[in-house]
C-alpha positions in Angstrom: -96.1 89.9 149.5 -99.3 87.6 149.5 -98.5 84.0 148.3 -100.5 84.2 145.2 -98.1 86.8 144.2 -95.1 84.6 145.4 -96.3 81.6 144.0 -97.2 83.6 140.5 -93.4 84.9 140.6 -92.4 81.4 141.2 -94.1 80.6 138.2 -93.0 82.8 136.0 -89.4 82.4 136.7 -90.1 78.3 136.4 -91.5 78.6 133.0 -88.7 80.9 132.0 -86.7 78.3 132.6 -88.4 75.2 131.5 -89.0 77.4 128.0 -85.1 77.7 127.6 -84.8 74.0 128.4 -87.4 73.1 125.5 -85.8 74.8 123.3 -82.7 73.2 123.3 -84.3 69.9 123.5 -86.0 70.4 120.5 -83.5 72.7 118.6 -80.1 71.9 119.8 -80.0 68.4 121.3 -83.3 66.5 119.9 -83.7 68.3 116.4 -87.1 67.3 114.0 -88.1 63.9 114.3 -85.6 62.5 117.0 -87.9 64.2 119.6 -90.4 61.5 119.2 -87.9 59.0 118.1 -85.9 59.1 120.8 -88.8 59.8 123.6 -88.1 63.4 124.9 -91.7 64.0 124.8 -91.6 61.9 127.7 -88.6 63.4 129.5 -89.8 67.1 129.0 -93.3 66.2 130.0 -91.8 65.0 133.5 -89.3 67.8 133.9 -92.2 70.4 133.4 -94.5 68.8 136.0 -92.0 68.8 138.5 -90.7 72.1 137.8 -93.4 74.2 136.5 -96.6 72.8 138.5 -94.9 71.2 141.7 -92.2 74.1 142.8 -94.7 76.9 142.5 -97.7 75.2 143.9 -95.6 74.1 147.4 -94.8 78.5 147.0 -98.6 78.8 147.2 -98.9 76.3 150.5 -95.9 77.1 152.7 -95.0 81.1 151.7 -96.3 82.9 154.1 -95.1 86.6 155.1 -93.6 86.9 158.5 -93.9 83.0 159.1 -91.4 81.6 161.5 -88.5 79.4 159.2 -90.4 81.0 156.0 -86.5 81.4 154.9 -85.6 77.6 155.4 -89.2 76.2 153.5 -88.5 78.3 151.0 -84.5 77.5 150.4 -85.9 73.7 150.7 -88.4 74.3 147.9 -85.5 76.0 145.4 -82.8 73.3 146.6 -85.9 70.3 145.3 -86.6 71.6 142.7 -83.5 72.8 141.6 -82.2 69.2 142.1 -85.1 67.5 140.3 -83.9 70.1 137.5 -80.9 69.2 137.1 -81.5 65.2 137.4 -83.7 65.5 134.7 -81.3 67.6 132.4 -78.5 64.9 132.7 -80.9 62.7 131.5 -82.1 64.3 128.8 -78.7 64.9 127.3 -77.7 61.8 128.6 -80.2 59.9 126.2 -79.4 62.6 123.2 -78.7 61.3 119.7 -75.2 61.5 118.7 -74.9 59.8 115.9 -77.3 58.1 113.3 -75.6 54.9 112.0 -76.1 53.6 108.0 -76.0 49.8 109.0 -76.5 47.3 106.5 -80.2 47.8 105.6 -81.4 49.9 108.4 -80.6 53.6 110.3 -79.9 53.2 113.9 -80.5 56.4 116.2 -77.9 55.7 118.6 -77.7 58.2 122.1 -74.8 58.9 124.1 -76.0 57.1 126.9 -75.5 53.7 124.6 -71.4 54.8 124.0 -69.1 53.7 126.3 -65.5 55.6 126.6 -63.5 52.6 126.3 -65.3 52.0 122.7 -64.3 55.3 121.1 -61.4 55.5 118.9 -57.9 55.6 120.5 -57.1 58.3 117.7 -57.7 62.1 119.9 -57.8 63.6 116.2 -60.6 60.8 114.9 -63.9 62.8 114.5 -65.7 60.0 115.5 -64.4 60.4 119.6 -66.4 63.4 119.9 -70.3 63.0 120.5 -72.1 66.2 118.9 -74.1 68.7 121.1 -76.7 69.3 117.6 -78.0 66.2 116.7 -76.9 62.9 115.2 -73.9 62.9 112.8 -74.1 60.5 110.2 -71.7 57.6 110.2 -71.4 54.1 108.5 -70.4 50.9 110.1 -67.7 48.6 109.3 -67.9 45.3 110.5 -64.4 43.7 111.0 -63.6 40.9 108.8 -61.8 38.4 111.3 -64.4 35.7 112.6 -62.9 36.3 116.4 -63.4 39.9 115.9 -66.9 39.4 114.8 -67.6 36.8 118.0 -66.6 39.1 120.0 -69.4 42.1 119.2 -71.5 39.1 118.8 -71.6 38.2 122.4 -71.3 41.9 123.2 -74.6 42.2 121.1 -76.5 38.9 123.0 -75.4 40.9 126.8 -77.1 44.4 125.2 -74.1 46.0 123.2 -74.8 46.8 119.9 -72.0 47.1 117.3 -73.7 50.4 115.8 -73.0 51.7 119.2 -69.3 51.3 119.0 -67.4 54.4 117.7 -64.1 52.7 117.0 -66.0 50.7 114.3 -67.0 54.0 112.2 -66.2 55.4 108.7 -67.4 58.2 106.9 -71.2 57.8 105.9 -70.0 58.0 102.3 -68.5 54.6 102.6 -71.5 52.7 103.2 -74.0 54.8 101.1 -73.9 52.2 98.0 -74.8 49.3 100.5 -77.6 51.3 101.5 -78.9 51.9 98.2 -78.7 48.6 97.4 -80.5 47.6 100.3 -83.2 50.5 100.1 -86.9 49.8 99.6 -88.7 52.1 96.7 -91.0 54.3 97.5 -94.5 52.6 95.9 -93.6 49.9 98.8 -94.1 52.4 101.2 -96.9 53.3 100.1 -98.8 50.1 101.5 -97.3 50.7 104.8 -99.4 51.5 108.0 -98.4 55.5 108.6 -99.2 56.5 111.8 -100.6 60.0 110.4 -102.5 59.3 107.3 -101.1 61.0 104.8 -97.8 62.0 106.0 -96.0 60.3 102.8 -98.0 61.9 100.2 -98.0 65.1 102.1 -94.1 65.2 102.1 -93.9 64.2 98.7 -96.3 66.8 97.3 -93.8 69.5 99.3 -90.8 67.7 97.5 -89.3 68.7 94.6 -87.9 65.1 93.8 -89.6 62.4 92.2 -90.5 59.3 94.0 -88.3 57.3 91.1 -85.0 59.4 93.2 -86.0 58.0 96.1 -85.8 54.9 98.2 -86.9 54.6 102.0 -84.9 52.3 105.2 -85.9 52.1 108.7 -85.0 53.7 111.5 -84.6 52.1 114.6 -84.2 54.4 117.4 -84.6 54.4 121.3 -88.3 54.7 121.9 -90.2 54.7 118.3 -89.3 53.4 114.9 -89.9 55.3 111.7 -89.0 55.6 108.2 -86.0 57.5 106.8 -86.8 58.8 102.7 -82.8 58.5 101.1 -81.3 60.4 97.9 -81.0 57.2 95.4 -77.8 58.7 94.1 -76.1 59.5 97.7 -78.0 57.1 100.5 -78.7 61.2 102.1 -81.1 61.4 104.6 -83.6 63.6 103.7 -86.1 63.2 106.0 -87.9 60.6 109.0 -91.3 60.2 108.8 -93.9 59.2 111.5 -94.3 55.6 109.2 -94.3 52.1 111.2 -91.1 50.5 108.9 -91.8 47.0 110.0 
């Protein structure tokens, strides 16, 4: 075998597996708009340049048939790249989106990396404990109502903690949809607001079969972009995040 046919094989069998990974990123684990959102584009742009372009191209310089230690410079080249794989798969579902968050006047994209075990409820039967493999589940916040409580996520919230990312403190997203209704900006506002892809409102809304008077917008704060989330104005439902600076 020359090493333009080994380093092709190599290839192939790399983008075989860096398709797969894609398409749970962007499927499964990083559906629709919480690719950009949450900065996978970033993550799968890394993984792919190591695993793709790097593995195969070392093929290309070291294979060699009949080469003394061929066997051990290849096993090395696998075991890399194969580690660099992995590390960068525990990131990316490390940083995932688990759950979206109705807080107050504002969506917060909040990934597992940001939940810690010790903040999820006690309750093993509490839907809330588990942290979904498919995207973001919609949840509400409750704020406790003792002032010591309240202190106490406050100064969690000054070292980096944010209360949206505390599970324990989570009710149904039904519970909080009339705050965020209340709170939820109409759609003409929008209109005046610096999209990031011109058009990308009015194109969403000519696709739509609901008028802009049913609608109302919040922002969404997530790990690595802002954008816009268009609610029901009956239910506070998300029905969709658009590419639109909310600030």
């Amino acid at each position: 075998m020359t090493r333009w046919r080994a380093s092709g094989l190599h290839l192939l069998a790399s983008c075989a597996i860096a398709g797969t990974v894609i398409l749970l990123v962007i499927f499964l684990w990083y559906p629709g708009a919480y690719f950009q959102a949450s900065g996978a584009a970033r993550l799968i742009t890394i993984l792919i340049a190591v695993d793709v372009v790097i593995g195969p191209m070392l093929t290309l310089f070291l294979y060699r048939a009949g080469k003394p230690g061929l066997a051990f410079d290849m096993t090395t080249v696998f075991i890399t790249q194969l580690a660099f794989l992995i590390y960068g798969l525990v990131v990316i579902v490390q940083t995932r989106p688990v759950f979206i968050v109705g807080a107050i006047d504002r969506l917060v994209v909040v990934p597992a990396s940001q939940i810690d075990p010790a903040d999820l409820p006690t309750d093993p039967n509490d839907p809330f404990r588990k942290l979904s493999w498919t995207g973001p589940v919609s949840v509400g916040l409750n704020l406790p109502t003792d002032v010591k409580a309240r202190n106490e996520l406050l100064f969690k919230e000054i070292a980096g903690k944010p209360s949206e990312a505390v599970p324990r403190l989570y009710v149904p997203y039904s519970q909080v949809a009339a705050t965020l209704i209340e709170r939820g900006r109409t759609i003409d506002t929008l209109r005046v607001a610096r999209e990031r892809t011109p058009g990308v409102l009015q194109k969403w809304l000519d696709g739509s079969d609901r008028p802009p008077e049913q609608l109302l917008w919040l922002p969404l704060q997530a790990r690595k972009q802002d954008m816009v989330v268009i609610i029901d104005k009956n239910n506070a439902e998300p029905l969709v995040i658009l590419d639109i600076e909310p600030w």
